[in-house]
N, C-alpha and C positions, 0 to 999 in steps of 0.2 A: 050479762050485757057485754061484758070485756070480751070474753069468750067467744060470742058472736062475731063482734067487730074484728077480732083478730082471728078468724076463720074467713069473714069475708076479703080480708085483704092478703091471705094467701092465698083464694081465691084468683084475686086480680091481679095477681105477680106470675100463679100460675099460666092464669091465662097470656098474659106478657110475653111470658119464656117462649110459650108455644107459639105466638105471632110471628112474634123473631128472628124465629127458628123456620118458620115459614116462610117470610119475609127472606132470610138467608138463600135457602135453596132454590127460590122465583129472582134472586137478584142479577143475575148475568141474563134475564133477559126481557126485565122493563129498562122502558126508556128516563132520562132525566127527572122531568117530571113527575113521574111516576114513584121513584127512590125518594124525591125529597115529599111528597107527599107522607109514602108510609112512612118514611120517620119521624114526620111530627104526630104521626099517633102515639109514638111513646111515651112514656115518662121516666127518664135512664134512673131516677134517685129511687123508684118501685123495682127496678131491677138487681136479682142477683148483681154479686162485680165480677163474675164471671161473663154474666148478660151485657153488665155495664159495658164491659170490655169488648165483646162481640158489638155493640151499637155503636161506640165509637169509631170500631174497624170499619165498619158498613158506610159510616158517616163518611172517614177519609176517602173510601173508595168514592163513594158518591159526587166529592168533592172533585178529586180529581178527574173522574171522567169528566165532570161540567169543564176542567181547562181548568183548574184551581191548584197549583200545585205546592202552593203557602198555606190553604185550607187545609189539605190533605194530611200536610207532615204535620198540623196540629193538633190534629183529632186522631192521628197513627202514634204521636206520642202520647197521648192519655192513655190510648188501649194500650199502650205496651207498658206504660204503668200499672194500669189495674189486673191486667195480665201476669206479671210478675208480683203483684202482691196479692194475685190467690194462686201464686205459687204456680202456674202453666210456662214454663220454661220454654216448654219447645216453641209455643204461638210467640210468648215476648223475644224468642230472636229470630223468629220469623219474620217480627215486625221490625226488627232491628235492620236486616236486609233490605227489608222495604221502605224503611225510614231515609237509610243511606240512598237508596235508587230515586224518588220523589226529590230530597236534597240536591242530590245530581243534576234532576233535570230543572232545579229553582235558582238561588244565587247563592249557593254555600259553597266553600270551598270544599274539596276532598277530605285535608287535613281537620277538618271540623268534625268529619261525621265518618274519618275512619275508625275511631274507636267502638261503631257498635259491629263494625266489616269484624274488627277484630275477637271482639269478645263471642261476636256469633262462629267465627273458623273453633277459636279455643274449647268451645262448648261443642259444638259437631264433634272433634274429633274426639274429648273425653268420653263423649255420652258414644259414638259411634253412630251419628245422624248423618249416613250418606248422603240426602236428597239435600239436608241443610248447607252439606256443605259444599256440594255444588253447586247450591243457589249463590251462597258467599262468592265462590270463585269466578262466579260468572259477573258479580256484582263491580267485584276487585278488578276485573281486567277490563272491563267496561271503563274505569274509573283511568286506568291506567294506559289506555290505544291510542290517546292523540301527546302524551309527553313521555312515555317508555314503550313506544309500541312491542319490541322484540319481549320485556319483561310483560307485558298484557297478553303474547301469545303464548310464551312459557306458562303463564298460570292458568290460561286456557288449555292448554293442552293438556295438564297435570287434573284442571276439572272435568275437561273430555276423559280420562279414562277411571275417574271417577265413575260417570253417566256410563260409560260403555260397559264397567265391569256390573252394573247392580242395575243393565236395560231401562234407563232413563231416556226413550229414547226423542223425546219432546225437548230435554237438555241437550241432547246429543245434536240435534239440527239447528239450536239459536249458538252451542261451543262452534259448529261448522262456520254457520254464517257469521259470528261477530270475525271469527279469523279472519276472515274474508274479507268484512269488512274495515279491519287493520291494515290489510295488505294492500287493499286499493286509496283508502281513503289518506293514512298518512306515509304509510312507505311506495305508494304509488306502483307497486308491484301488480299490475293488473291479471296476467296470467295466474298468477300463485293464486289471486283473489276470485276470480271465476271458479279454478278448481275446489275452491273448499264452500264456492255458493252452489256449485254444482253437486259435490255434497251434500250441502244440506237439500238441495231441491229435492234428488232423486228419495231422504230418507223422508221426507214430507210428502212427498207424492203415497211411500210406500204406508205410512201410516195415519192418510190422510188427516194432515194437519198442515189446516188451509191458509191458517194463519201465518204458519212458516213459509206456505209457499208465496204467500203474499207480500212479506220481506224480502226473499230472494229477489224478487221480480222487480219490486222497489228498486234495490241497489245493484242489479245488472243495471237497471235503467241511468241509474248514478254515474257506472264507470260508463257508459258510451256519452255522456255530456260530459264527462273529465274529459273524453279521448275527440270531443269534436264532434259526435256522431247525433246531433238530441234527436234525427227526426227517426232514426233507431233506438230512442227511447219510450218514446209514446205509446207505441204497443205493449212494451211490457207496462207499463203504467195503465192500460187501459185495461189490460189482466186482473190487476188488482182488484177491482168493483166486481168482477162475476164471483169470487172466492167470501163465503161464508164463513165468516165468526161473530164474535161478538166482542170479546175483550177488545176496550181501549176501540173502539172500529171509527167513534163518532170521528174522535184524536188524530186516526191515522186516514182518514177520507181528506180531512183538512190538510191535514201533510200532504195527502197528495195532491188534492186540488192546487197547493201552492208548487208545487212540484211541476206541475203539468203547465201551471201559468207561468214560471221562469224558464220552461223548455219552449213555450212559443216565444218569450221574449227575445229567447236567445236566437230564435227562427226570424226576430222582427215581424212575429206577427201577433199586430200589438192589440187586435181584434179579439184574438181567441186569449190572449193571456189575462186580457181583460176581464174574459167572459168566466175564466177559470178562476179570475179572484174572488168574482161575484160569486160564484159557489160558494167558495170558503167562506164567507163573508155568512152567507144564507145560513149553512150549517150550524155556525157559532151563536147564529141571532145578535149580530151586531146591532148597536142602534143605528139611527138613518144618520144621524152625526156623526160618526164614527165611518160610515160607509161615505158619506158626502166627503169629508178629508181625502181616504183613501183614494177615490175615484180624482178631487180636486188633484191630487199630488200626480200622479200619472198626466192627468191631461193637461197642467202647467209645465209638462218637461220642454216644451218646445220654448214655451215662454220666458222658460228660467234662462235656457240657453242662447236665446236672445238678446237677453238681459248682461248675460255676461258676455256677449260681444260689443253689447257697446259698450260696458266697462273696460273691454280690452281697447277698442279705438283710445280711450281715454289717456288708459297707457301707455299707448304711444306716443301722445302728445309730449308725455313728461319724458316719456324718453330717450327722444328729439335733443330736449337740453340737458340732456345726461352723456350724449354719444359724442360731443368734442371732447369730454373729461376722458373718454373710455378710449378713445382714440389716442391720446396722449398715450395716459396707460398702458396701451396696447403695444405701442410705437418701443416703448421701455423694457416691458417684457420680453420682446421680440429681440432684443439687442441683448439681453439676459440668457435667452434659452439660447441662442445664438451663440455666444459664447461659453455658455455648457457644452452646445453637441459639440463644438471645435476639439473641447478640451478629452470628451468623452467617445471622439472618431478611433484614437488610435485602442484605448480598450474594447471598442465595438470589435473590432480587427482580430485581435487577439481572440473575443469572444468567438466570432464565425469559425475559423482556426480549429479552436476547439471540437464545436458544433460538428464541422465536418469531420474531426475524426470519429465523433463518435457517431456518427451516421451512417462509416463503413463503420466501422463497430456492432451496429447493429444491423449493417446487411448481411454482415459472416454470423452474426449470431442468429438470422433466419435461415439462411443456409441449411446452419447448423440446425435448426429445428426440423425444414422441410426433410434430412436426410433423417434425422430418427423417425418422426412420424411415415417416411417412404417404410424404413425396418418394422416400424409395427405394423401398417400394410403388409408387407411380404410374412411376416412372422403369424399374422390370422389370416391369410390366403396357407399357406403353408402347412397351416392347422387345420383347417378346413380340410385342404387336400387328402392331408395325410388320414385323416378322419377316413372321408370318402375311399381311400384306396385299403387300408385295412379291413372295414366293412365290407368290403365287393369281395376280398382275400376269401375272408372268412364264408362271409355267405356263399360264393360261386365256388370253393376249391375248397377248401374242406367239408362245409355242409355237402357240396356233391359227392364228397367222398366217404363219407359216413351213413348218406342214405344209400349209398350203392351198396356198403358194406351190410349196413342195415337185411338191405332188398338179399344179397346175398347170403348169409346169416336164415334166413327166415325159410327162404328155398332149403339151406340144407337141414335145418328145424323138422322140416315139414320130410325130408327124406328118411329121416332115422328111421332103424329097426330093431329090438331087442335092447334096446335099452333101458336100464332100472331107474328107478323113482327118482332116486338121487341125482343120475344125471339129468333128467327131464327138468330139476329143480335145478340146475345150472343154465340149462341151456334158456328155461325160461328168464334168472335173473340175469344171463349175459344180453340176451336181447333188451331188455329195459333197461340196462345201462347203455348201452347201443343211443339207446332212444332219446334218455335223459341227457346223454353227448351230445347227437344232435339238436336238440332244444336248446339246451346252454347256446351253441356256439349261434343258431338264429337271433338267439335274446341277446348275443353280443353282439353278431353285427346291426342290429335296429337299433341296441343303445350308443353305438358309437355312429349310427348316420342319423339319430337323432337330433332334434334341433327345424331350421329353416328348411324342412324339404320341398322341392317347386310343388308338388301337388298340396301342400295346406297352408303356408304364408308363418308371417311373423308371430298373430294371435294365437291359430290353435297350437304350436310348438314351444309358448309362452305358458298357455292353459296344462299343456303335456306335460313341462316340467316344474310347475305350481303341484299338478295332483301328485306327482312322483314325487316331491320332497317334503307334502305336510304328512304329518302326525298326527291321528285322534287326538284329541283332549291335551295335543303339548305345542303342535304346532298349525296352525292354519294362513294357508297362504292362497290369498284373492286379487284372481284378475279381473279388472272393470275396463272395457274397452268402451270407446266413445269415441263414434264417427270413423271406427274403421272399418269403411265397409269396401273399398278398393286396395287391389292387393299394392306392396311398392317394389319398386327393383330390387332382385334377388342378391346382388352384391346387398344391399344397405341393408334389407331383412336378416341377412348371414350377420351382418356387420352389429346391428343393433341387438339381433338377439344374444352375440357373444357377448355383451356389453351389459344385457340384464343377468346372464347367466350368474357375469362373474360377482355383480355385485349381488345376489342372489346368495351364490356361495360364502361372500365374505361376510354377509348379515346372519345367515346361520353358526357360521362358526364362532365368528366374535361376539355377535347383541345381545344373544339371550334372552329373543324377542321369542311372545307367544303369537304372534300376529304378525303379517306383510301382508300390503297391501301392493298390489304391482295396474298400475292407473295408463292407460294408451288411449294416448287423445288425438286425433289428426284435426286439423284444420284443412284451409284451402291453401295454405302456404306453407304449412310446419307440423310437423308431430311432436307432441309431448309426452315426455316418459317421469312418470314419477312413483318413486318408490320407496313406503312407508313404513317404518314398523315402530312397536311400542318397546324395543330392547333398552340397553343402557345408555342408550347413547355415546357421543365422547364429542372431546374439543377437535373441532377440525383444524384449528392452529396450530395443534402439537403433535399431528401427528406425524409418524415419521415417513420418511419417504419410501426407505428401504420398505418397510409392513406395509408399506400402499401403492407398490408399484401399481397394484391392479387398477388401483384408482386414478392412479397417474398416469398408464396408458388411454384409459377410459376417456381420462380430461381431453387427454392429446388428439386422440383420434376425433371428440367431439368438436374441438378446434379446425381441424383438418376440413371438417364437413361444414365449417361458418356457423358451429351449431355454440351454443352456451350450456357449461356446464357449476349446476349450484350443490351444496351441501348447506342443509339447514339442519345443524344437530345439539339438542343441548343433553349436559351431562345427567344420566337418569330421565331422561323425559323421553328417549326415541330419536330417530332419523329420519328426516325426509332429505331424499337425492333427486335433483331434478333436472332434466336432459333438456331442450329443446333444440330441435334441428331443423334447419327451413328446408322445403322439399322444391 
């Protein structure tokens, strides 16, 4: 009878597992309802605690998607209990990332629930769990973007090439866009943050993953209501809804819906922001009481404000018999500061004095600026020329004279008589050296009028010397043009390509980079030049002037053009240099 009974309830743990397990692989795509239903078919204490631990995980997920993010981190701590005590390491610091990211979004501080960010990096790196530990680093700078933002992009970028060396490429488009989102949202660097959204768009697009592109679209819509623009945000918002996922979607509808309703607000149109909250409101399954507040709070704004004007009338009243005290006061004061400026007229004096020397002080020192920037003008006119006029040398006057030679040569080849083996084997290798002469000196005049020539523009002479200087399998160097599709004036193409040349050249010799990324953005007003690579980086504080003249003409001349020039480089992590110049 034992023997029965304890066959019948392996049986039913059997059959458990395999629900569960079931129940797992259907879970990303029932709805609410649907999750907390099968979970109370269970019974977690008949389960494996390996089982156990999978039910608990499925429960916190469940929880969270319903908008619970106190449920979630409760039942994510259990499984990561039961998980580590039948010894699954890797899920319990799975769930340790995930425990930290849930906390994030509740009311725990960072310093509470750094310690499992920690123990999950420590364990990646012994065990060698790349994917773990770019979940960590993504978790870490997340944690980090609104009070260290430059240390949340250095540990991003350190987890970006994580993802990029072991093809994560679903990591690789949320490391793009949190950057991005760094840059616009607390350093308010709006251009830098479009280029690394525009990243992540393009690698979302490429691996259809819709959910990323649905973030990007989110927070482009973000930075044009930073910048004033909302009714240029609404479209990308309204992108959002056509793009299929399922992760978190209920979570992120609501985000938008409140999104959409504070971008009418801000339109003053308090119609549709209304209409937008009542969505959100819907989705969530608010009670009617909870919705009656909401709706009450909005349509008393007028009333409220009412309310405080006749409070303010009030105030006046009192302070009517306040204004003979203030008026004294004021009378005293006046006789105060009065005898201050008397006292502090003749240092003001002395002060201007000053002021104006150093005003011509700093008109001789523009002077002095405009005449070096005029020399580095003349010195890349000068180079250019000298380019062009070498090239013409070679190719019209010598090349003509070597295939003349050539053409000559080959007539008297072709005239011999009675000549033996031997000299036949002369006269054939003199002509192909003949030949291989002229070849060289073609291949030198093209590489020396290489560059901006008027018949191909700035990008393909850009592409020309990317594929002429990578390396199979040591060096790769990618150009990504965007929005050029109109050529620009042949001075600035001259100008701007000798400016990526050189810093081209000085990233090969010094970074030690397996990668460059060379990025050409125009707008309707500016072109943007940026250029990336993953080498060793260095401090742009310390560097010196002398090793960076190149740099330092680069700077100058981008001044010269009204244009701004950045260095964004940390030590080990890579360079990005970034040009922009108004057109």
């Amino acid at each position: 009878m034992l023997v029965a009974l304890f066959f019948f309830s392996a049986l039913l743990t059997c059959a458990q597992n395999k629900a569960l397990k079931k129940f797992e692989y259907e879970f990303e795509k029932l709805d609410y309802p649907t999750r907390l239903a099968e979970l109370q078919k269970f019974k977690p204490n008949e389960l494996s605690i390996i089982d156990q631990a999978l039910f608990e995980h499925l429960s916190g997920k469940t929880q969270y998607l319903s908008n619970s993010g106190a449920g979630a981190v409760e039942h994510f701590v259990k499984a990561r209990e039961l998980y580590l005590k039948a010894n699954d390491l890797d899920k319990a610091m799975e769930l340790a990332i995930t425990i930290a990211e849930q906390k994030r979004y509740t009311y725990y501080k960072y310093k509470d629930y750094k310690p499992l960010l920690d123990e999950a990096i420590a364990y990646a790196k012994k065990n060698n769990k790349s994917k773990l530990l770019s979940s960590a680093y993504l978790e870490v700078g997340s944690n980090l973007k609104d009070s260290l933002p430059y240390e949340a992009i250095r540990v991003y970028l350190e987890g970006k090439a994580i993802a990029e060396k072991n093809k994560y490429y679903i990591d690789e488009t949320i490391y793009d866009r949190r950057i991005g989102i760094t840059y616009y949202r607390t350093l308010k660097k709006f251009k830098l943050a479009r280029h690394y959204l525009n990243l992540s768009l393009e690698k979302s697009k490429k691996h259809n993953f819709q959910e990323g592109m649905a973030y990007v679209y989110l927070n482009y819509g973000q930075i044009f209501r930073l910048e004033g623009k909302p009714e240029k945000a609404l479209p990308l918002f309204d992108k959002t809804f056509s793009l299929k996922f399922d992760n978190y979607r209920t979570l992120f509808n609501q985000n938008m819906y409140q999104f959409i309703s504070d971008t009418y607000r801000e339109m003053k149109n308090y119609e549709k922001a209304l209409e937008y909250l009542d969505k959100k409101h819907a989705s969530i399954g608010m009670s009617e009481e909870d919705e009656t507040k909401i709706i009450r709070d909005i349509n008393t704004k007028y009333e409220t404000e009412k309310k405080e004007l006749e409070n303010k009338n009030l105030k006046i009243k009192d302070q009517k018999n306040k204004l003979i005290l203030y008026l004294f006061v004021g009378i005293f004061l006046i006789f105060i500061i009065g005898t201050y400026f008397r006292i502090s007229y003749i240092n003001k004096k002395k002060k201007i004095a000053e002021q104006e020397k150093e005003i011509e002080s700093q008109k001789l020192e523009n002077v002095l600026k405009d005449q070096e920037l005029h020399e580095i003008d003349k010195m890349l006119e000068g180079q250019e020329k000298e380019r062009i006029k070498i090239a013409n040398d070679l190719h019209d006057n010598l090349g003509s004279i070597l295939a003349t030679l050539r053409l000559n040569f080959q007539n008297l080849y072709q005239q011999k008589e009675g000549i033996n083996e031997e000299e036949q084997g002369m006269f054939a290798k003199t002509d192909d050296l003949i030949e291989e002469a002229y070849q060289k000196v073609r291949g030198m005049a093209h590489a020396k009028n290489a560059g901006v020539i008027g018949s191909e523009g700035l990008v393909p002479a850009v592409q020309n010397i990317a594929k002429k200087v990578s390396i199979p399998n040591k060096l790769k160097v990618q150009v990504i043009p965007f929005g050029m599709t109109e050529r620009l004036e042949n001075t600035l193409e001259v100008t701007l390509f000798r400016m990526i040349q050189e810093i081209l050249t000085n990233t090969i010799k010094h970074a030690e980079a397996s990668e460059i990324t060379i990025s050409l953005t125009q707008d309707e007003d500016s072109i943007n030049i940026l250029i990336e690579d993953n080498g060793k980086g260095f401090n742009p504080k310390t560097i010196n002037k002398k090793d960076g003249m190149g740099l330092n003409n680069i700077e100058k001349k981008t001044e010269q053009l009204n244009g701004t020039f950045n260095i964004d480089s940390f030590e080990g992590k890579g360079t990005t240099i970034i040009i922009d110049i108004p057109l």
